[in-house]
mmCIF file as gemmi writes it, N, C-alpha and C atoms, coordinates in Angstrom:
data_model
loop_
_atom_site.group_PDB
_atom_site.id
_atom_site.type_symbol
_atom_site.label_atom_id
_atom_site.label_alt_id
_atom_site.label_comp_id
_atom_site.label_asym_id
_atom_site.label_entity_id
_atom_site.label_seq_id
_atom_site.pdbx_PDB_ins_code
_atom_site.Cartn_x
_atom_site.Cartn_y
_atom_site.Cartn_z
_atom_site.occupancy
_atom_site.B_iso_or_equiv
_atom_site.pdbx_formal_charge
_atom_site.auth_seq_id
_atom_site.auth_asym_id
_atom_site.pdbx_PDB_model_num
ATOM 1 N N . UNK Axp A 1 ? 40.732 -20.256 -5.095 1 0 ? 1 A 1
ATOM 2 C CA . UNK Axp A 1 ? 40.272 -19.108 -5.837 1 0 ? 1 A 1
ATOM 3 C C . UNK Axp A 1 ? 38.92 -18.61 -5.338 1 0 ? 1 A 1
ATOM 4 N N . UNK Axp A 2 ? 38.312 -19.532 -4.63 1 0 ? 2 A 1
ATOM 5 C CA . UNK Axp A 2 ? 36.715 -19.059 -3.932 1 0 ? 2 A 1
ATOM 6 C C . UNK Axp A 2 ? 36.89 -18.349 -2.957 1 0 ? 2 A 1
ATOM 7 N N . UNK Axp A 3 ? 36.134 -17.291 -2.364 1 0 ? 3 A 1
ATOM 8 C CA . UNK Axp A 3 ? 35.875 -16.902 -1.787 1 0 ? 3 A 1
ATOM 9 C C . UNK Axp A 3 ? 35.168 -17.772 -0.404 1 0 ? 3 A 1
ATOM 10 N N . UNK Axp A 4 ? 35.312 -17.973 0.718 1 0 ? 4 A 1
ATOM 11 C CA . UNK Axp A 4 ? 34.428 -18.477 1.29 1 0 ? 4 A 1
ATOM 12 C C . UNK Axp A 4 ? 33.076 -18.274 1.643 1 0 ? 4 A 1
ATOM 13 N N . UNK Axp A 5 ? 32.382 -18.59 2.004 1 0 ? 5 A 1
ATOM 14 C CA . UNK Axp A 5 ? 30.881 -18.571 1.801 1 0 ? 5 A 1
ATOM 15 C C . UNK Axp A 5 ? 30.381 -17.169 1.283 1 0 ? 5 A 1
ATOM 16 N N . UNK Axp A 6 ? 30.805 -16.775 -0.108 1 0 ? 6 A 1
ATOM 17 C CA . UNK Axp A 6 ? 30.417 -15.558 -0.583 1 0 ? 6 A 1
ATOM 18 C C . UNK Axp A 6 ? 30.64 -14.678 -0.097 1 0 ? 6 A 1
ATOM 19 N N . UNK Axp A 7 ? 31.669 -14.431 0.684 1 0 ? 7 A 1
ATOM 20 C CA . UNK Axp A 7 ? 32.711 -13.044 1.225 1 0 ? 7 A 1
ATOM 21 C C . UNK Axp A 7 ? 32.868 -12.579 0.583 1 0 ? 7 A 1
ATOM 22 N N . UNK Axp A 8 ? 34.528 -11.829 1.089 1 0 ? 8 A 1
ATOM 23 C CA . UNK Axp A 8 ? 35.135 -10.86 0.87 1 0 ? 8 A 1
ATOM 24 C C . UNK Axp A 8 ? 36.49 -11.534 0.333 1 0 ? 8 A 1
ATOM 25 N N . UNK Axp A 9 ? 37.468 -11.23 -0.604 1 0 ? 9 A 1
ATOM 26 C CA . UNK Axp A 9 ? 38.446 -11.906 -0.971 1 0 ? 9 A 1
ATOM 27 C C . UNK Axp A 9 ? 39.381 -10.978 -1.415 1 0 ? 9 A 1
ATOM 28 N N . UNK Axp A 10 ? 40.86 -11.479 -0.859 1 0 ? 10 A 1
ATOM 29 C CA . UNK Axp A 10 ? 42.135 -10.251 -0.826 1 0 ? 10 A 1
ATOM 30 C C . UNK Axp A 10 ? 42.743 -10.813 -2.186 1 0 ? 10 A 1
ATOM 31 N N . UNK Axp A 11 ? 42.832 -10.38 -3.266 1 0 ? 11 A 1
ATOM 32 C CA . UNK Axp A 11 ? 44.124 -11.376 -4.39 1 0 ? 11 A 1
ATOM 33 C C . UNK Axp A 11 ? 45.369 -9.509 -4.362 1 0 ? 11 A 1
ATOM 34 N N . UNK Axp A 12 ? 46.497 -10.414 -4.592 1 0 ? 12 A 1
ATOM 35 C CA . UNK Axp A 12 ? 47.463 -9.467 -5.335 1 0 ? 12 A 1
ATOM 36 C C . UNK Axp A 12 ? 47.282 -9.347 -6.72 1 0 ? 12 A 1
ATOM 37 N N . UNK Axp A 13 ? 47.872 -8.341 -6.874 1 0 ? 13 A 1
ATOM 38 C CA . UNK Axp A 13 ? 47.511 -7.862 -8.255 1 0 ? 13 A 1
ATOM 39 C C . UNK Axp A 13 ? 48.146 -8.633 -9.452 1 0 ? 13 A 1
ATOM 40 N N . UNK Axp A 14 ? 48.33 -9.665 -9.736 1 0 ? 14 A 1
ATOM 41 C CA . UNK Axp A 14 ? 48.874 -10.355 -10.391 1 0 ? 14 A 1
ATOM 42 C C . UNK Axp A 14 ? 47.935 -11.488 -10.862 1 0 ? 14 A 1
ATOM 43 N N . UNK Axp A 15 ? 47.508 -12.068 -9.474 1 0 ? 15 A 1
ATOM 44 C CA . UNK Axp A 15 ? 46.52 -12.883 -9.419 1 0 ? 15 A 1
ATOM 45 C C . UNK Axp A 15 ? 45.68 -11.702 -10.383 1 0 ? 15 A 1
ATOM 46 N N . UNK Axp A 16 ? 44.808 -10.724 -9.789 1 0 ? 16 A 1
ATOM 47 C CA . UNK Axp A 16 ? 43.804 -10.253 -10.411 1 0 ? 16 A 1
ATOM 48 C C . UNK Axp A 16 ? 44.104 -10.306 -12.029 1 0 ? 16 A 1
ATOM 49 N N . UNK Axp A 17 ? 45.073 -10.001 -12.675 1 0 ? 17 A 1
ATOM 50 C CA . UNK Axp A 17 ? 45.364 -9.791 -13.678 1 0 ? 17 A 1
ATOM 51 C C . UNK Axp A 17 ? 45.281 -10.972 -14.287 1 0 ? 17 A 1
ATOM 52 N N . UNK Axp A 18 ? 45.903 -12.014 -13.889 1 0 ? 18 A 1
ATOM 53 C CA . UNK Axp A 18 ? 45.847 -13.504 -14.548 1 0 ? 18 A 1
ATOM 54 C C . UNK Axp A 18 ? 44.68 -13.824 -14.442 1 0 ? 18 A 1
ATOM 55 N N . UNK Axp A 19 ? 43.7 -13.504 -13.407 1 0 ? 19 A 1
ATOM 56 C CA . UNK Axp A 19 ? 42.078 -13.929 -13.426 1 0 ? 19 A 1
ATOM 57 C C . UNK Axp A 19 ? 41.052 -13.199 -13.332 1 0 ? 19 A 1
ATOM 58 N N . UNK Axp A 20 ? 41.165 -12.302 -13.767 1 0 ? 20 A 1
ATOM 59 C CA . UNK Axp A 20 ? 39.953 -11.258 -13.853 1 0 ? 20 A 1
ATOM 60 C C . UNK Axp A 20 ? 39.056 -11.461 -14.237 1 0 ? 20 A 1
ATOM 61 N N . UNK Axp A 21 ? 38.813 -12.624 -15.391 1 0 ? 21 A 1
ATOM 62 C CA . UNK Axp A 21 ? 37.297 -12.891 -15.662 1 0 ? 21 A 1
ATOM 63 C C . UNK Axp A 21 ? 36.811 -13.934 -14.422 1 0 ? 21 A 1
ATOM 64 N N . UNK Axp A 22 ? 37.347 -15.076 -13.736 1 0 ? 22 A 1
ATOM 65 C CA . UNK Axp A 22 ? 37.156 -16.059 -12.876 1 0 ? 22 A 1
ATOM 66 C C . UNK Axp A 22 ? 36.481 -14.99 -11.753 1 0 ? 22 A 1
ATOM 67 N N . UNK Axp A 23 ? 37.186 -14.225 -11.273 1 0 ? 23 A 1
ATOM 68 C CA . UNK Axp A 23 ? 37.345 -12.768 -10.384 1 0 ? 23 A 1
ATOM 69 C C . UNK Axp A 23 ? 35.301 -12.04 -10.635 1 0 ? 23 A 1
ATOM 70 N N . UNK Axp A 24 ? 35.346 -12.029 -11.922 1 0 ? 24 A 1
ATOM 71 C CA . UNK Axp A 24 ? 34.293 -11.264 -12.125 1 0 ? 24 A 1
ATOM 72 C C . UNK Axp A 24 ? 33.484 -12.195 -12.339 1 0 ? 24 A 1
ATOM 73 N N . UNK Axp A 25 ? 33.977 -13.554 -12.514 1 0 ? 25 A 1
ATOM 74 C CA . UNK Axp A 25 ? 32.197 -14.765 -12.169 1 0 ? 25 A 1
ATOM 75 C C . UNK Axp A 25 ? 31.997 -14.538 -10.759 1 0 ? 25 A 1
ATOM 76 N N . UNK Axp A 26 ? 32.858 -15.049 -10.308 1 0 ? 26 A 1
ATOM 77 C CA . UNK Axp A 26 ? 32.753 -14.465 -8.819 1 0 ? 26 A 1
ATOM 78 C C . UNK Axp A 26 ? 31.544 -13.825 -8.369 1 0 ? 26 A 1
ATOM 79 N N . UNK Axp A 27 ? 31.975 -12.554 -8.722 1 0 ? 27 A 1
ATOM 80 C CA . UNK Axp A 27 ? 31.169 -11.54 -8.196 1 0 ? 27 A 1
ATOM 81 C C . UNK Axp A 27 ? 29.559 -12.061 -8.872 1 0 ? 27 A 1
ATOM 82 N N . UNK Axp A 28 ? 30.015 -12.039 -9.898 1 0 ? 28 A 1
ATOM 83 C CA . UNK Axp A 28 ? 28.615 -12.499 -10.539 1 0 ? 28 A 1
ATOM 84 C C . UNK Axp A 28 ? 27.592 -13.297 -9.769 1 0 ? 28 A 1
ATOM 85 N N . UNK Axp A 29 ? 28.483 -14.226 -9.801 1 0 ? 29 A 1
ATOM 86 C CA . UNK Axp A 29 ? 27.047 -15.959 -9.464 1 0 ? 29 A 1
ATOM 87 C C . UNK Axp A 29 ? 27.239 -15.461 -7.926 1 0 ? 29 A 1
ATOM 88 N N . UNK Axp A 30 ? 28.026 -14.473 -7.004 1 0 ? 30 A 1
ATOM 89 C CA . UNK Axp A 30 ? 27.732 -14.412 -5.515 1 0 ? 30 A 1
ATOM 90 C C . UNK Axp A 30 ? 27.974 -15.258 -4.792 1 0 ? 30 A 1
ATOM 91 N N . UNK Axp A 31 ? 29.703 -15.752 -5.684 1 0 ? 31 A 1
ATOM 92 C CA . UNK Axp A 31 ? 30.369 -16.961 -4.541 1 0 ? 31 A 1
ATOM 93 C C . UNK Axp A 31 ? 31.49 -16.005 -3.593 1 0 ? 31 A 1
ATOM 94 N N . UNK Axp A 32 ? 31.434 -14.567 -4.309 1 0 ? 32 A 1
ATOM 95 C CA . UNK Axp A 32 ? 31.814 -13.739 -3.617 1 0 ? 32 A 1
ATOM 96 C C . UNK Axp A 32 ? 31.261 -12.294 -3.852 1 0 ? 32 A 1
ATOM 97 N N . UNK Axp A 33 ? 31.207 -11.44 -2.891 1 0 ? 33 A 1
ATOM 98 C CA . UNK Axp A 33 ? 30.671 -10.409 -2.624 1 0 ? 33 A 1
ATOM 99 C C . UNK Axp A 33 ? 31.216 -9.482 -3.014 1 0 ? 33 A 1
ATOM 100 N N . UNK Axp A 34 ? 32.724 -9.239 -2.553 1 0 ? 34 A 1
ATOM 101 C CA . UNK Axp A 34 ? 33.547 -8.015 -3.225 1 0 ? 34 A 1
ATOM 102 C C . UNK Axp A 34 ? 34.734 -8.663 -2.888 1 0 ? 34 A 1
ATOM 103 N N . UNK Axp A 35 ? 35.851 -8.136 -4.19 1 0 ? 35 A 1
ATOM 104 C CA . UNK Axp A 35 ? 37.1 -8.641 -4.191 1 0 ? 35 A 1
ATOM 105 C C . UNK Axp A 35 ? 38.009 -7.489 -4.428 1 0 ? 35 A 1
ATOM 106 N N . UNK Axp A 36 ? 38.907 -7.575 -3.607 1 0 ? 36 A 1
ATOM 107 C CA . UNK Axp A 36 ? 40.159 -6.439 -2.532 1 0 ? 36 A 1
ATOM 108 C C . UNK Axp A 36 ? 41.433 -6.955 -3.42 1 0 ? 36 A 1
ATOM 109 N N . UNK Axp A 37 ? 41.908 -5.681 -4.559 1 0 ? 37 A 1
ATOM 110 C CA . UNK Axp A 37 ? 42.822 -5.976 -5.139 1 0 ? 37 A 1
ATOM 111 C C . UNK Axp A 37 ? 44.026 -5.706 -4.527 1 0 ? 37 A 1
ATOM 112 N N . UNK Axp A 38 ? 44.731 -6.043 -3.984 1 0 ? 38 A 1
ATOM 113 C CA . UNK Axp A 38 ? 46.219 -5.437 -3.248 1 0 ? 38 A 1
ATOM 114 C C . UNK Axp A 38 ? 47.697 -5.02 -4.14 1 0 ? 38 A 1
ATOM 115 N N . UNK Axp A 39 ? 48.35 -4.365 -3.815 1 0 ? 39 A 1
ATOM 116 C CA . UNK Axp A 39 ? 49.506 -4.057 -4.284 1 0 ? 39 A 1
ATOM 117 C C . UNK Axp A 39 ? 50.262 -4.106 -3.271 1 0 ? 39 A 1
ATOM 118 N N . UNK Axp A 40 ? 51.429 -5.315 -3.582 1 0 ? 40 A 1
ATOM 119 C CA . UNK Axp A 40 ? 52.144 -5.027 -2.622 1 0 ? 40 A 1
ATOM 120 C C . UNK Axp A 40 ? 51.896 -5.428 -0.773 1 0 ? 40 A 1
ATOM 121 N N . UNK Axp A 41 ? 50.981 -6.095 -1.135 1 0 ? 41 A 1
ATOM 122 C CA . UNK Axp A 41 ? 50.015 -6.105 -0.075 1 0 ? 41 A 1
ATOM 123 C C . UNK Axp A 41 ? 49.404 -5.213 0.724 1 0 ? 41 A 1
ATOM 124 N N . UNK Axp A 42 ? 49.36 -3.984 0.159 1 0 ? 42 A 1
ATOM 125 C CA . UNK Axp A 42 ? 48.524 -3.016 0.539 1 0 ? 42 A 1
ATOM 126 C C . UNK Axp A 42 ? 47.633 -2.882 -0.317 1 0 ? 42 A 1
ATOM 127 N N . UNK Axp A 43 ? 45.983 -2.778 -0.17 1 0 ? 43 A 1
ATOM 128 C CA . UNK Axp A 43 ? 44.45 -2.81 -0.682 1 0 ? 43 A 1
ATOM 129 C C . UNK Axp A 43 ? 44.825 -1.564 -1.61 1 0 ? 43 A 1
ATOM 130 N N . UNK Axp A 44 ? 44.156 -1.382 -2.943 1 0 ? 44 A 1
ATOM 131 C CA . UNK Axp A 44 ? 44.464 -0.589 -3.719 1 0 ? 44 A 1
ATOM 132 C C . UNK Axp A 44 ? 42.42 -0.375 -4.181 1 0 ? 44 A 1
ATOM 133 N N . UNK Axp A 45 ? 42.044 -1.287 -4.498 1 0 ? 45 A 1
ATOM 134 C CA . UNK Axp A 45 ? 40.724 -1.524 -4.996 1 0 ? 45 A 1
ATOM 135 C C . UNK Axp A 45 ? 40.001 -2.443 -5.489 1 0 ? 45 A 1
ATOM 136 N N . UNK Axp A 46 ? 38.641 -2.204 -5.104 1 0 ? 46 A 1
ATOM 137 C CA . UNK Axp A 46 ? 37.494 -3.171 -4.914 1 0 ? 46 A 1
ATOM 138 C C . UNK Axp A 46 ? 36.764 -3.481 -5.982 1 0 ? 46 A 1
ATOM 139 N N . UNK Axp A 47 ? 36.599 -4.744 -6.431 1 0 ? 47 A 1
ATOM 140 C CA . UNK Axp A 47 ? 35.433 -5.592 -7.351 1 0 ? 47 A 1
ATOM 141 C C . UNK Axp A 47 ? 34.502 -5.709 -6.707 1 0 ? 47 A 1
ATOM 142 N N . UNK Axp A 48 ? 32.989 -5.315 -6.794 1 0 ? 48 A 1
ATOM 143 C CA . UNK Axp A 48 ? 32.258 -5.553 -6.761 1 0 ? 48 A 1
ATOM 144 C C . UNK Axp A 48 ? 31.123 -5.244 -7.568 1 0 ? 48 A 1
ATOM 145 N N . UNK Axp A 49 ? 29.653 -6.214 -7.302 1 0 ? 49 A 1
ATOM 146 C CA . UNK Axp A 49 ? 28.782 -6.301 -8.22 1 0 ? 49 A 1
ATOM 147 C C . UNK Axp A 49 ? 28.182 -4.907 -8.236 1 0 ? 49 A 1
ATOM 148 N N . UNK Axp A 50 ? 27.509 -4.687 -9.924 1 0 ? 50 A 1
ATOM 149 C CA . UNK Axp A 50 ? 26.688 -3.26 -9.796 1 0 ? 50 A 1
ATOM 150 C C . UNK Axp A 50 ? 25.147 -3.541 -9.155 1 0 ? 50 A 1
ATOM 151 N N . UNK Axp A 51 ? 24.771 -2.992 -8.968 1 0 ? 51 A 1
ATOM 152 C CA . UNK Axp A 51 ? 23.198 -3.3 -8.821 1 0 ? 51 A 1
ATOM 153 C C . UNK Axp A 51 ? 22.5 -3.415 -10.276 1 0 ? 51 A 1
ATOM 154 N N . UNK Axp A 52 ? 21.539 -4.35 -9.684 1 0 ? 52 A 1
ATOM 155 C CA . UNK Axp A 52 ? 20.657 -5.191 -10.863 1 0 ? 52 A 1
ATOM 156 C C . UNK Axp A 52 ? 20.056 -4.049 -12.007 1 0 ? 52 A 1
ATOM 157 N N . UNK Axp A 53 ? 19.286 -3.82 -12.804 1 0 ? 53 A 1
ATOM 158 C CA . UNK Axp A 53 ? 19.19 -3.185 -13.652 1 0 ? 53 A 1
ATOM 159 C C . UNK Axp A 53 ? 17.402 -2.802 -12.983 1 0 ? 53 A 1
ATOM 160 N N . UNK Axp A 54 ? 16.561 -1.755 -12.993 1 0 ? 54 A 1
ATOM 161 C CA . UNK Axp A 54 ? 15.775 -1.623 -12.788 1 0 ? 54 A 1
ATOM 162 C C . UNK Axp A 54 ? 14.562 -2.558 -13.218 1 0 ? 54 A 1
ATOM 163 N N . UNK Axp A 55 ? 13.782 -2.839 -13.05 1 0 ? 55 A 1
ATOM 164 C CA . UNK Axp A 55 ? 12.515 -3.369 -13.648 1 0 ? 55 A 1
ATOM 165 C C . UNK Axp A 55 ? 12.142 -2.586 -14.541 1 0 ? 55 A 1
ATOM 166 N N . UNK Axp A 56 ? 11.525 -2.912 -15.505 1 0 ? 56 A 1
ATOM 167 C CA . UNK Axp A 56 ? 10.977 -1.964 -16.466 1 0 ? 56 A 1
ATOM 168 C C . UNK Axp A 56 ? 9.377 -2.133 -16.489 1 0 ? 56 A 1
ATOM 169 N N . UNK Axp A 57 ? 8.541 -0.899 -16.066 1 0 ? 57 A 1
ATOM 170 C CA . UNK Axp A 57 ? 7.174 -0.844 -16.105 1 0 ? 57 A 1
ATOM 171 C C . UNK Axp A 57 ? 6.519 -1.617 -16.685 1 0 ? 57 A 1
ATOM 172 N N . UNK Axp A 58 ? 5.532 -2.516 -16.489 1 0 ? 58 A 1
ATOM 173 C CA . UNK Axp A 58 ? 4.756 -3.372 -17.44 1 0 ? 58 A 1
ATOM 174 C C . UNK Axp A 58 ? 3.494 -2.473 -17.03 1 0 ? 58 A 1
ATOM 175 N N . UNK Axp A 59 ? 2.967 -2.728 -18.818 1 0 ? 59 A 1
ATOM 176 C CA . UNK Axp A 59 ? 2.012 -2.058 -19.829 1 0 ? 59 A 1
ATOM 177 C C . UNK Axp A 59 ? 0.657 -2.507 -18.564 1 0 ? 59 A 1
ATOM 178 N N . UNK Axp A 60 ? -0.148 -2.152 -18.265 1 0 ? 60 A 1
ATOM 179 C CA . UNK Axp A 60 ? -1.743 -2.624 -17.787 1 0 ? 60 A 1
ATOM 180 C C . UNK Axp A 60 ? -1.733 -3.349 -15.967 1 0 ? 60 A 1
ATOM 181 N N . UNK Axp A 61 ? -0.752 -2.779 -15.563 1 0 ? 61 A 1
ATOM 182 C CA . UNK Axp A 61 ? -0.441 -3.046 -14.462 1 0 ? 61 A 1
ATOM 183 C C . UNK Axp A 61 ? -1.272 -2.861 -13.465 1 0 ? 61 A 1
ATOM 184 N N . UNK Axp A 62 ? -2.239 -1.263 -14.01 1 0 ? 62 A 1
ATOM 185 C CA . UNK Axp A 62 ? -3.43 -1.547 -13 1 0 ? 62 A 1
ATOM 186 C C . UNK Axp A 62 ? -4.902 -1.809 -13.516 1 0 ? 62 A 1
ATOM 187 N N . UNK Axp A 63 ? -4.543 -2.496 -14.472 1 0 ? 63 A 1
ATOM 188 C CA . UNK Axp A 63 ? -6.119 -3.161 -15.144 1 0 ? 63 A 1
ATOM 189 C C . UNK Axp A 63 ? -6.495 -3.818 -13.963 1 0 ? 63 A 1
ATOM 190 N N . UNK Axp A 64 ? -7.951 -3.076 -14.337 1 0 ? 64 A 1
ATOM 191 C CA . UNK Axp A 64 ? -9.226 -3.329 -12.497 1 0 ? 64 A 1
ATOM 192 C C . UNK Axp A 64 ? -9.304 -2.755 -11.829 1 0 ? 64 A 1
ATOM 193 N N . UNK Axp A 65 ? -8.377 -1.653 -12.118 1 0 ? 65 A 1
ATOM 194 C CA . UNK Axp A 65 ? -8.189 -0.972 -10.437 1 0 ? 65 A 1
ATOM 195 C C . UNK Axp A 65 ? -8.971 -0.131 -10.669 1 0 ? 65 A 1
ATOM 196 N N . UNK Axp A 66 ? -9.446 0.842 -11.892 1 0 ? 66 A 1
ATOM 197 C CA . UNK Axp A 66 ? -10.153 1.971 -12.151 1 0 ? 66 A 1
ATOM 198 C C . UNK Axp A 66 ? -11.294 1.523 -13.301 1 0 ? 66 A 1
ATOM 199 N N . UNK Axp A 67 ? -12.372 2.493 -13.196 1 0 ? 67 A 1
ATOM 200 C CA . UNK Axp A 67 ? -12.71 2.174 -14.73 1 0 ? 67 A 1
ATOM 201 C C . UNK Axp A 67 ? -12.844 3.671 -15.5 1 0 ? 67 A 1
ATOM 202 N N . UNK Axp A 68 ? -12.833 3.666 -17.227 1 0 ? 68 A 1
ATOM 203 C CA . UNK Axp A 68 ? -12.774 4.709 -17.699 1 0 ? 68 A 1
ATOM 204 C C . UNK Axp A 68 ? -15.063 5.054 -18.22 1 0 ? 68 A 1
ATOM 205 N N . UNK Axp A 69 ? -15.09 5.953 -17.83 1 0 ? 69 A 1
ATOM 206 C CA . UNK Axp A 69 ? -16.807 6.41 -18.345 1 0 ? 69 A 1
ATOM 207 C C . UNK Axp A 69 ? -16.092 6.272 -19.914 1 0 ? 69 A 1
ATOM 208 N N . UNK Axp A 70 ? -17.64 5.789 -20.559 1 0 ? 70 A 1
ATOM 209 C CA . UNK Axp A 70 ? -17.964 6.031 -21.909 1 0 ? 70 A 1
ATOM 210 C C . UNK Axp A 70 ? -17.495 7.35 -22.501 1 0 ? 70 A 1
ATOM 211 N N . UNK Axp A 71 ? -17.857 8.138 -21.782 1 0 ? 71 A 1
ATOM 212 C CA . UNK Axp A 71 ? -18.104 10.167 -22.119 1 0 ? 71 A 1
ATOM 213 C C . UNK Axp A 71 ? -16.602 10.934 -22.012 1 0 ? 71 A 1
ATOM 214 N N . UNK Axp A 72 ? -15.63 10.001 -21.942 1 0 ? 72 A 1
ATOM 215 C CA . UNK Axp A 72 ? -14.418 10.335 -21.766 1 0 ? 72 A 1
ATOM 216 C C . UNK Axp A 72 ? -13.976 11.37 -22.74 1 0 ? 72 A 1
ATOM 217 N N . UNK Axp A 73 ? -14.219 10.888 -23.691 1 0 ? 73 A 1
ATOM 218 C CA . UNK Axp A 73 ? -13.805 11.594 -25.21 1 0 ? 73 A 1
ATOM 219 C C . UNK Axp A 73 ? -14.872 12.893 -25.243 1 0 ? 73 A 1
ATOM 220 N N . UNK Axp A 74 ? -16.225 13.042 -24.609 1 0 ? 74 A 1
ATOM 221 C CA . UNK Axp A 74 ? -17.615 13.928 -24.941 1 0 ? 74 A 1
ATOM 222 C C . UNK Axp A 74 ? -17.231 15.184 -24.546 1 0 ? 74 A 1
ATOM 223 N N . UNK Axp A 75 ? -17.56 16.374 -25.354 1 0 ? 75 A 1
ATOM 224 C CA . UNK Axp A 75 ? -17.216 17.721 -24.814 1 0 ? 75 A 1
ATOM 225 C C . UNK Axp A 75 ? -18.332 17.807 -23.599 1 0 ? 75 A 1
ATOM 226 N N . UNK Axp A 76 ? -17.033 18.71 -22.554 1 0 ? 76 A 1
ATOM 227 C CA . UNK Axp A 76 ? -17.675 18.968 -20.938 1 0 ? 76 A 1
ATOM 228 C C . UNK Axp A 76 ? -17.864 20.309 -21.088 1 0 ? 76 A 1
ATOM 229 N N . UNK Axp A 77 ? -18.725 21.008 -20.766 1 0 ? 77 A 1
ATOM 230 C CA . UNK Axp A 77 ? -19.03 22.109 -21 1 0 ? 77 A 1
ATOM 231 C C . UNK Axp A 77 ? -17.966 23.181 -19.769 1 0 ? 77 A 1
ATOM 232 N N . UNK Axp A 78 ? -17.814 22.64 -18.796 1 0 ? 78 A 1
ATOM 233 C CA . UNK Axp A 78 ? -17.214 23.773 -18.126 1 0 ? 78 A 1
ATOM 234 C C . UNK Axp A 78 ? -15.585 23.872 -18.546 1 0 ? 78 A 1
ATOM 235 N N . UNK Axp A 79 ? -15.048 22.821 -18.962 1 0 ? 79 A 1
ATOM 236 C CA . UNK Axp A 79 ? -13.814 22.814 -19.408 1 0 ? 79 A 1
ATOM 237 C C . UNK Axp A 79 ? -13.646 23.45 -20.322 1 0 ? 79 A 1
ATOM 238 N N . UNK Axp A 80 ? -14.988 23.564 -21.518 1 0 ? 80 A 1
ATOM 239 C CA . UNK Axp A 80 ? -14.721 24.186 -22.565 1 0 ? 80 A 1
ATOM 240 C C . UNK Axp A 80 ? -14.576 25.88 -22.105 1 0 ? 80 A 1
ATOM 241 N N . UNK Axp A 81 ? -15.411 26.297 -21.037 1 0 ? 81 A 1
ATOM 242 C CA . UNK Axp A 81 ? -15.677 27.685 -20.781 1 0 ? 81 A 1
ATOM 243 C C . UNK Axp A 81 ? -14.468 28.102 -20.271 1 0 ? 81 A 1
ATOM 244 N N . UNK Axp A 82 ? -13.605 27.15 -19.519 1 0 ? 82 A 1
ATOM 245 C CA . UNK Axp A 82 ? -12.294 27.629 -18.662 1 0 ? 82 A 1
ATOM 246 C C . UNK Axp A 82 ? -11.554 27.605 -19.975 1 0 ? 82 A 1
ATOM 247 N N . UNK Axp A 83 ? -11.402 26.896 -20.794 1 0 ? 83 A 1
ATOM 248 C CA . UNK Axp A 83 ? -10.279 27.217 -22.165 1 0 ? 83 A 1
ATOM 249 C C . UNK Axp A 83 ? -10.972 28.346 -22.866 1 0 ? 83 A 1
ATOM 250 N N . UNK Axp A 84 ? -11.491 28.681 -23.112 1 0 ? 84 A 1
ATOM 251 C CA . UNK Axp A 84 ? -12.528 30.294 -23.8 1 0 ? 84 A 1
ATOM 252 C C . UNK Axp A 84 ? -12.387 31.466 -22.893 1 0 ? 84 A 1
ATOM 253 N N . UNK Axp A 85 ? -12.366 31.558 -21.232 1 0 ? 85 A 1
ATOM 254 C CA . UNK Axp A 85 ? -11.682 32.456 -20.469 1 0 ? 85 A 1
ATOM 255 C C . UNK Axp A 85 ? -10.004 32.569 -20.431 1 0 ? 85 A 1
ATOM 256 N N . UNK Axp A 86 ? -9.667 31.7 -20.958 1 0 ? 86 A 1
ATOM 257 C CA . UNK Axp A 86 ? -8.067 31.708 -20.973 1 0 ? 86 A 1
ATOM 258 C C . UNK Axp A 86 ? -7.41 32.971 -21.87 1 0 ? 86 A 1
């Protein structure tokens, strides 16, 4: 039922059907790569893994890299004049 060294693996469609979850550890744990369902012994379609799920951004990732001034929050006078010409 293994795949050899995490190949490629041909089952008929019968097999697939009787083992589709075994089929989809497979793919999973990467004792195989993609699995070639046949009909008939002609290739009909392919199991394989999806890609991993993105990383998700972590919060303070570039704490250190910058720093923020005190006056961040302080009215700037020319900003105020460009919103008053608007």
């Amino acid at each position: 039922m293994a795949a050899a060294g995490g190949g490629r693996r041909t089952v008929n469609m019968l097999e697939a059907k009787t083992h589709l979850s075994r089929l989809v550890e497979a793919i999973e744990t990467g004792a195989a790569t993609e699995v070639v369902i046949a009909r008939n012994g002609r290739p009909v379609a392919r199991l394989i893994a999806l890609p991993g799920p993105e990383r998700p951004r972590r919060l303070g990732v570039a704490r250190g890299q910058f720093t923020v001034p005190d006056s961040i929050d302080s009215a700037n006078p020319l900003i105020a004049e460009l919103f008053e010409q608007a």
